[in-house]
MIFI-62851 format. One line per 2 residues: their letters; for each residue y, z, x of C-alpha. Coordinates in Angstrom, 1 decimal. Each point is the difference from the previous one (the first is absolute). Layout:
N
A = Y Z X; ... $
# end
This chain:
393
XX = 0.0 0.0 0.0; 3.3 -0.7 1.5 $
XX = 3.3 2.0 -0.5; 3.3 -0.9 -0.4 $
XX = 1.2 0.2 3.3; -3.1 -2.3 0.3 $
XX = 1.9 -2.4 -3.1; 3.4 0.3 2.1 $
XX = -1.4 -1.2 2.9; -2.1 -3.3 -1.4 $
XX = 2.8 -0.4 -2.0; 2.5 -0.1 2.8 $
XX = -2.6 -2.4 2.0; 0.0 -2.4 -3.3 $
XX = 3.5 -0.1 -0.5; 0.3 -0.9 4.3 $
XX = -2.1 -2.6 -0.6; 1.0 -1.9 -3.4 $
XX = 1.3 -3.5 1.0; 2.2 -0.3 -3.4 $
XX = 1.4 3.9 1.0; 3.3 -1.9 1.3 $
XX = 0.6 -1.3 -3.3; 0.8 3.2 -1.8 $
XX = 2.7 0.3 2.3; 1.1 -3.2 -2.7 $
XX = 0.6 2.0 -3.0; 2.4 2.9 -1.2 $
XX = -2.5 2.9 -0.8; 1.1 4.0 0.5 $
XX = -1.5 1.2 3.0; -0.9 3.6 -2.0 $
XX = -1.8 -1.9 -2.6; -3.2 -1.2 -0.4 $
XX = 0.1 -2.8 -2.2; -3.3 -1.4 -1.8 $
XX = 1.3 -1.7 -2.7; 0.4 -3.3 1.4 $
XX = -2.6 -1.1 -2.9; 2.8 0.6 -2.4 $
XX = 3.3 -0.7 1.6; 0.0 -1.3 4.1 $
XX = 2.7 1.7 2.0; 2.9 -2.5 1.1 $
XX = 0.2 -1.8 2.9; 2.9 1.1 2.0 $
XX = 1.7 -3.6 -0.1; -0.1 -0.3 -3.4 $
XX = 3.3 2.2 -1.1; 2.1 -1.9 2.3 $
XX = -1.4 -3.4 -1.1; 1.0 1.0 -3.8 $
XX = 3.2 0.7 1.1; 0.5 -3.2 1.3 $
XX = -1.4 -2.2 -3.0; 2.3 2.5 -2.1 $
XX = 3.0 -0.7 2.2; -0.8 -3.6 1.6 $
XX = -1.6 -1.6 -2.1; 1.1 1.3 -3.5 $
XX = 3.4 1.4 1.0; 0.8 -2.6 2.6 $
XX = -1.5 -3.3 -1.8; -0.4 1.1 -3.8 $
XX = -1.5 -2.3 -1.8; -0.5 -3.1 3.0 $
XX = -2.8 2.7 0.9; -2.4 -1.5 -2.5 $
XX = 0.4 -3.3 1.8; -0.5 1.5 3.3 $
XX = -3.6 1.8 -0.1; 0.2 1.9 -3.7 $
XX = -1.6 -2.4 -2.0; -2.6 -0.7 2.6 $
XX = -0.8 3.4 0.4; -3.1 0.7 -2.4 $
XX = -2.0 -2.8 2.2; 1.2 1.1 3.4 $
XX = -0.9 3.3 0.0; -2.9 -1.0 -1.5 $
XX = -1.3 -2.1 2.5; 0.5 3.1 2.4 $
XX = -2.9 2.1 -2.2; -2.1 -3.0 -0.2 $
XX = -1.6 0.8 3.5; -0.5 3.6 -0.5 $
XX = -2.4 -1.3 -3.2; -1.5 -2.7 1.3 $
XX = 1.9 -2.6 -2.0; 0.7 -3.2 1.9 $
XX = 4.2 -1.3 -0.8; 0.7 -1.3 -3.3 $
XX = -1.9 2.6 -2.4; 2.3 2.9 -0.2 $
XX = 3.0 1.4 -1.4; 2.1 3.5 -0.3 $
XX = 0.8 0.3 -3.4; 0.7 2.8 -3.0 $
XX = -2.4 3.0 0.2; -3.7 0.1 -0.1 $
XX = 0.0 0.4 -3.5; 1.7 -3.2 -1.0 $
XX = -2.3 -1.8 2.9; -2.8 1.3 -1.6 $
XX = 1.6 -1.2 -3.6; 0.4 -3.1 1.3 $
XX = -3.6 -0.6 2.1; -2.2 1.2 -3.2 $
XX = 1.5 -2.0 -2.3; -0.2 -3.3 2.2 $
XX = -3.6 1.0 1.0; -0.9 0.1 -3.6 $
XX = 1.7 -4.2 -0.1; -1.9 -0.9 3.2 $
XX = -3.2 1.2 -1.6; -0.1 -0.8 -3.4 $
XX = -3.3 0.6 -2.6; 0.3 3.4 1.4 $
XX = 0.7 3.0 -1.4; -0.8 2.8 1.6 $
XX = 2.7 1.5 2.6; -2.3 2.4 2.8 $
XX = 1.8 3.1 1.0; -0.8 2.5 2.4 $
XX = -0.7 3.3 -1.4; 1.4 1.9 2.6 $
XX = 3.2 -2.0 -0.1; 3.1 1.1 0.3 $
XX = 1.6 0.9 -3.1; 3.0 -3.1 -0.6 $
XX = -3.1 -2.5 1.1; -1.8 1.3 -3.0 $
XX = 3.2 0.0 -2.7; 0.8 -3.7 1.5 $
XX = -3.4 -1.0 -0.8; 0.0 1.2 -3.2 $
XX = 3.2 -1.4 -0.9; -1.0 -3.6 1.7 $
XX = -3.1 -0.1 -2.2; 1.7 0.9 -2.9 $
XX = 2.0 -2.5 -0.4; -2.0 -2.7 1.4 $
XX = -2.8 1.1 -2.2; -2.5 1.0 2.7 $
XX = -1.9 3.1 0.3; -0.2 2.7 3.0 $
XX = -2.9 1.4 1.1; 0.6 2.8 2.4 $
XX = -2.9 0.0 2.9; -0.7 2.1 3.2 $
XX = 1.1 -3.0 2.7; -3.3 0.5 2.0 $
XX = -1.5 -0.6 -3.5; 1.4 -3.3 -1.1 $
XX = -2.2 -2.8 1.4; -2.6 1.9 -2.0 $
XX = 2.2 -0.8 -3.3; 1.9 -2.9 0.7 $
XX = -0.8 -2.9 -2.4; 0.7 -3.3 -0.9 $
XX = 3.0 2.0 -2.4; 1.9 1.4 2.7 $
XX = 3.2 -2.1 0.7; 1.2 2.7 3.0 $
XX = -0.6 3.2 1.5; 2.7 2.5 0.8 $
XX = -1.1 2.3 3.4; 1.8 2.4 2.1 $
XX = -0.9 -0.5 3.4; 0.4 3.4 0.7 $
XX = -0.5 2.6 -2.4; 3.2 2.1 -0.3 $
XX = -1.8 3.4 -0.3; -3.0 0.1 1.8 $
XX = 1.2 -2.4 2.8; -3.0 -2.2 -0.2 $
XX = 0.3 -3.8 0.9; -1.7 -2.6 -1.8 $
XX = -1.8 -2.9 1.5; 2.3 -2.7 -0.5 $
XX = -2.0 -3.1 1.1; -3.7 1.3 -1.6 $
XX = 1.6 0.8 -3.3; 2.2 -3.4 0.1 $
XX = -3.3 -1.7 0.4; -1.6 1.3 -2.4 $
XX = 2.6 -0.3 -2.7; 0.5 -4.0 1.0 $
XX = -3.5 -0.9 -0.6; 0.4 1.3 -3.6 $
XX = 2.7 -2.1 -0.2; 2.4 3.3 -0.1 $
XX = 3.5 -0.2 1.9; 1.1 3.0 2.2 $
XX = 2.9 1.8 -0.2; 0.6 2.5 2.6 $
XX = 2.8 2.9 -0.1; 0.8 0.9 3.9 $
XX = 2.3 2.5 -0.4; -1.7 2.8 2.0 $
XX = -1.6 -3.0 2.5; 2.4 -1.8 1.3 $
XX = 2.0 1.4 3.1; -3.2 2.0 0.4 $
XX = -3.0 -1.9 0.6; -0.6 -3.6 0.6 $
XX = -0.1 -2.2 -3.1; -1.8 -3.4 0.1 $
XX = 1.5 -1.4 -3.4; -0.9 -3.8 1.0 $
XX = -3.4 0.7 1.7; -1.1 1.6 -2.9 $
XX = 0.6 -2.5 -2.4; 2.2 1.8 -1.6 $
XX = 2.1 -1.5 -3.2; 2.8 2.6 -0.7 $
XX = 1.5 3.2 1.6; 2.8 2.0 -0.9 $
XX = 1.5 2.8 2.1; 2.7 2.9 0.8 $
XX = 2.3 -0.1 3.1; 1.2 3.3 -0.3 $
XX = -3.1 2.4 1.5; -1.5 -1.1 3.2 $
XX = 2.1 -2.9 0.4; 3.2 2.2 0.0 $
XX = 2.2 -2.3 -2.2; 2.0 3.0 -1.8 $
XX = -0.3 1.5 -3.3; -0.2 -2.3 -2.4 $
XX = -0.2 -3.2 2.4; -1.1 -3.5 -2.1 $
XX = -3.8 -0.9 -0.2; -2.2 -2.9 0.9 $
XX = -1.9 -2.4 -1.5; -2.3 -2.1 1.4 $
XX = -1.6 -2.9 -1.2; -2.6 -1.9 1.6 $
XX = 0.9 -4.1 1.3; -2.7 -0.8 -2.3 $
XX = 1.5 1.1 -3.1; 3.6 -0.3 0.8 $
XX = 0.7 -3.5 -2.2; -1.8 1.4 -3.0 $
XX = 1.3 3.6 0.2; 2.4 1.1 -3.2 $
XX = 1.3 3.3 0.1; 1.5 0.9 -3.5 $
XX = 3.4 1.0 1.3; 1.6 -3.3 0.4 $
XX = 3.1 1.4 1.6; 2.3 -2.8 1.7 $
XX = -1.1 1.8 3.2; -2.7 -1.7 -0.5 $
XX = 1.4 -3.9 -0.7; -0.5 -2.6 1.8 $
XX = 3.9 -0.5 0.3; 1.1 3.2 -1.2 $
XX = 3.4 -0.9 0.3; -0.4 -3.3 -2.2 $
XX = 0.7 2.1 -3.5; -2.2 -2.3 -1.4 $
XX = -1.3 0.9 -3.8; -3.9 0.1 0.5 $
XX = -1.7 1.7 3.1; -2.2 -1.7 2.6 $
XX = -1.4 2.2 2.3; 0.6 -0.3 3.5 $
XX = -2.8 -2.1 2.1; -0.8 3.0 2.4 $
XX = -0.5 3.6 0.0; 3.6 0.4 -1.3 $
XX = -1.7 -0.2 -3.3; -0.6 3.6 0.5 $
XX = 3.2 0.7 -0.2; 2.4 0.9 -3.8 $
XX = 3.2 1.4 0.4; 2.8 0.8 2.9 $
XX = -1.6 1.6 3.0; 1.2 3.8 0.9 $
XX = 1.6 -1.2 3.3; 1.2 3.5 1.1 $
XX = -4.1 1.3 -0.1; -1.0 -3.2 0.8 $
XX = 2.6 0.2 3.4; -1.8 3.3 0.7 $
XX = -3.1 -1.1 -0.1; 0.1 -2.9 2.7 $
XX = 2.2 2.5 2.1; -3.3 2.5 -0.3 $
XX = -2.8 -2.8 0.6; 1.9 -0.3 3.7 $
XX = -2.6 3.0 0.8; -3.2 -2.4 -0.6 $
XX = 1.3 -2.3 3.0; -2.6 0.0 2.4 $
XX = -2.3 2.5 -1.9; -4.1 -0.7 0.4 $
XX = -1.5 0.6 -3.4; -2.8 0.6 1.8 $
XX = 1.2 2.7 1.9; 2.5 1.3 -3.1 $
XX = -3.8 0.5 -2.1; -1.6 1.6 3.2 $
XX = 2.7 2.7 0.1; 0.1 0.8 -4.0 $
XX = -4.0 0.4 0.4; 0.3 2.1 3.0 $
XX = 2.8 1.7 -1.6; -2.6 1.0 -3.2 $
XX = -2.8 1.1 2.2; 2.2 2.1 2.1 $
XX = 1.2 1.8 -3.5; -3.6 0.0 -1.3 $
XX = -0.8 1.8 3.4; 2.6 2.3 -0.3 $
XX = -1.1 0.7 -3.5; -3.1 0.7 0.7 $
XX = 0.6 2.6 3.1; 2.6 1.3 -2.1 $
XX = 0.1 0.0 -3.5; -3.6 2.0 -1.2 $
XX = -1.5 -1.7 -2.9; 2.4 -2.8 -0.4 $
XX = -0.9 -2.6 -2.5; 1.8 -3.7 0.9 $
XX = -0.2 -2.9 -2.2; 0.7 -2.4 2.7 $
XX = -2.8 -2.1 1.6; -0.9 0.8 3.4 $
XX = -0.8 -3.6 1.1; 2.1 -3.0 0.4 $
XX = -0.2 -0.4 -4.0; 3.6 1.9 -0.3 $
XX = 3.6 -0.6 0.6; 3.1 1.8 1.4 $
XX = -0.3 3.5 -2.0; -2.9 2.8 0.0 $
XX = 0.0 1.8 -3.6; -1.0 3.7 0.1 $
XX = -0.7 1.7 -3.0; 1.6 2.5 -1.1 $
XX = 0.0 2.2 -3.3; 3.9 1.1 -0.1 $
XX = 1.1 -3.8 1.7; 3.0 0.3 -1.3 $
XX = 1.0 3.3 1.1; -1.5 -0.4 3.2 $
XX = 2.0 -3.3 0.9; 2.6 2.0 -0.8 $
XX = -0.6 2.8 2.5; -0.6 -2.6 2.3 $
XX = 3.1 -1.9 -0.1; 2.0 3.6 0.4 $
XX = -1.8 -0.1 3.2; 1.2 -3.5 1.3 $
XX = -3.5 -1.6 -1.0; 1.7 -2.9 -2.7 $
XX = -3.6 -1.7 -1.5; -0.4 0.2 -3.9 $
XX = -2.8 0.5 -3.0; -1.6 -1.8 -2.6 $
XX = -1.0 1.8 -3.0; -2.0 1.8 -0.1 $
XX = -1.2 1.4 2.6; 0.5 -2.6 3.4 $
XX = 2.5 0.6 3.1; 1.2 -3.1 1.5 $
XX = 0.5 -0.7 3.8; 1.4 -3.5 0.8 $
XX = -1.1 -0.8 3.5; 2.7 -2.7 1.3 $
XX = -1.1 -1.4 2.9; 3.5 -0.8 1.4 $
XX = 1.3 3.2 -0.3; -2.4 2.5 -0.4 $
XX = -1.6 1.9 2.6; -3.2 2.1 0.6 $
XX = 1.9 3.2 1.1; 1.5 -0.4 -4.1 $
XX = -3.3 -0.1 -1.2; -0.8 3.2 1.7 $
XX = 2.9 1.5 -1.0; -1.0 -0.7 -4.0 $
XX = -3.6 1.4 0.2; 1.4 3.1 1.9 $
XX = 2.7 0.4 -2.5; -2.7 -0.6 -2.7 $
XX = -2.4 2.4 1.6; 3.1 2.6 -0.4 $
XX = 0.8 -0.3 -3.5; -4.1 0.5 -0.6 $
X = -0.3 3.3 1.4 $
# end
């Protein structure tokens, strides 16, 4: 059994050797706080304030409205094509755009028009919450049915009614990961299309949208990817499907010539398609400021620190924490966060955010602990089991 000063030391040796430890030098986080709630809202890139400031006083102050000439209006598919490579999504099939919600809105309801005679919609059970009331609402008015299915479950149901399946590719409470490309498979030779919700993936792990044969994938900016609260969405659609994808929010956005004012809409020929109404270019700013951070970044070597990140806290847990339960898998079928239950969560989190430990709950009984790989380090971890360990005794 090791002790603490045991921890400190391995700790101390991890943290000396992490080759993405220079990049937390990148972002503005309080040195007195641990923070492990990167699964929920990233910390901010130290650029990004001063960049703000100078699209508020440059380029909206200084130019006014010539702005949307000069990079605005453009903005949605730029900073898209800077995501693309962190999902495996080759140029031309991805765009920053409303929230997740709307992208989800508008993905279901064109998956039900690319696959028609079907009508069943495939959700995952576990799914988080808006995935589930978009669903619903997306089959109510196309007239389809849901049918709410553990994701490992679903080639085992899938049938020649199934027009999509909704999936989180990680699970937002237990921190599992799906298997994108075995599930994918499975779903296309029923004839199914995929939709995948990446919003506690990407930034984390390595996502292989095109290589899995993925059709559609919708996902936040504003956890690991450190966009802000409230940064804009994407949407991806795959080149396969991009001429006959309609999205029932035919904003002008979205046009062809947006700026014709003609009568009747035509959607644009590309990805733009994706898009409905005037971008948010203030959050949209922020968020190509904050993807500066992912220059240079190995995935590979981003998804080997998050693992060894989680089986350094399951380690720690175990020496530490007597009779701990964790809902987390202890293999490579998890993302960025280890779940610990916990029967007063709530208060708990609470107790631990007092003490400069910042993670969060889930009813009703699951502690959260974002593991960031560009920011967060080993020694933190320790510091949240020990401070755990104290609030048990």
């Amino acid at each position: 059994m090791a002790g603490v000063t045991d921890l400190v030391a391995e700790a101390a040796a991890l943290d000396a050797a992490d080759p993405l430890a220079h990049k937390r030098n990148e972002f503005d986080l309080d040195a007195d706080v641990a923070y492990f709630d990167g699964n929920s809202l990233g910390a901010p890139p130290k650029h990004v304030a001063g960049r703000v400031a100078e699209v508020v006083r440059e380029q909206w102050g200084g130019r006014l409205i010539r702005s949307w000439s000069e990079g605005w209006w453009e903005a949605p598919l730029r900073v898209g094509e800077r995501i693309a490579p962190l999902v495996g999504a080759a140029p031309g099939q991805l765009v920053v755009a409303d929230s997740t919600s709307v992208n989800l809105f508008k993905a279901l309801i064109a998956a039900t028009r690319l696959n028609p005679g079907r009508d069943e919609i495939l959700v995952d059970a576990d799914t988080f919450p808006t995935d589930g009331y978009i669903a619903d609402e997306a089959a109510r008015l196309t007239g389809r049915t849901v049918r709410r299915v553990v994701a490992e479950d679903m080639p085992d149901v899938v049938s020649e009614r199934t027009a999509v399946a909704l999936i989180n590719h990680v699970d937002y409470v237990t921190g599992r990961a799906h298997d994108m490309a075995a599930l994918t498979a499975a779903l296309r030779r029923a004839g199914a299309l995929t939709l995948w919700d990446l919003c506690h993936s990407v930034g984390a792990l390595p996502v292989e949208l095109d290589a899995a044969g993925v059709d559609l994938a919708v996902g936040c900016t504003y956890k690991f990817l450190n966009g802000g609260p409230g940064a804009p969405a994407f949407l991806y659609v795959a080149t396969k499907w991009l001429e006959s994808f309609e999205q029932p929010l035919a904003g002008w956005a979205g046009d062809r010539d947006p700026f014709a004012m003609r009568g009747a809409y035509e959607a644009h020929a590309g990805i733009a398609r994706g898009r409905a109404g005037t971008p948010d270019i203030l959050s949209l700013l922020a968020l190509d400021a904050a993807l500066d951070v992912w220059v240079g970044v190995d995935r590979g070597s981003l998804r080997e620190k998050g693992l060894a990140l989680g089986d350094f806290f399951f380690r720690c847990a175990d020496e530490l924490l007597d009779g701990v339960k964790i809902r987390t898998p202890r293999g490579a079928d998890r993302g960025h966060q280890i779940s610990v239950v916990d029967d007063d969560a709530a208060k708990t989190m609470a107790a631990l955010i007092e003490r400069g430990v910042i993670g969060d709950f889930r009813p009703p009984d699951v502690l959260r602990f974002g593991l960031a790989p560009l920011y967060t380090t080993y020694g933190e971890v320790l510091r949240a089991v020990t401070t755990l360990r104290d609030l048990r005794k």
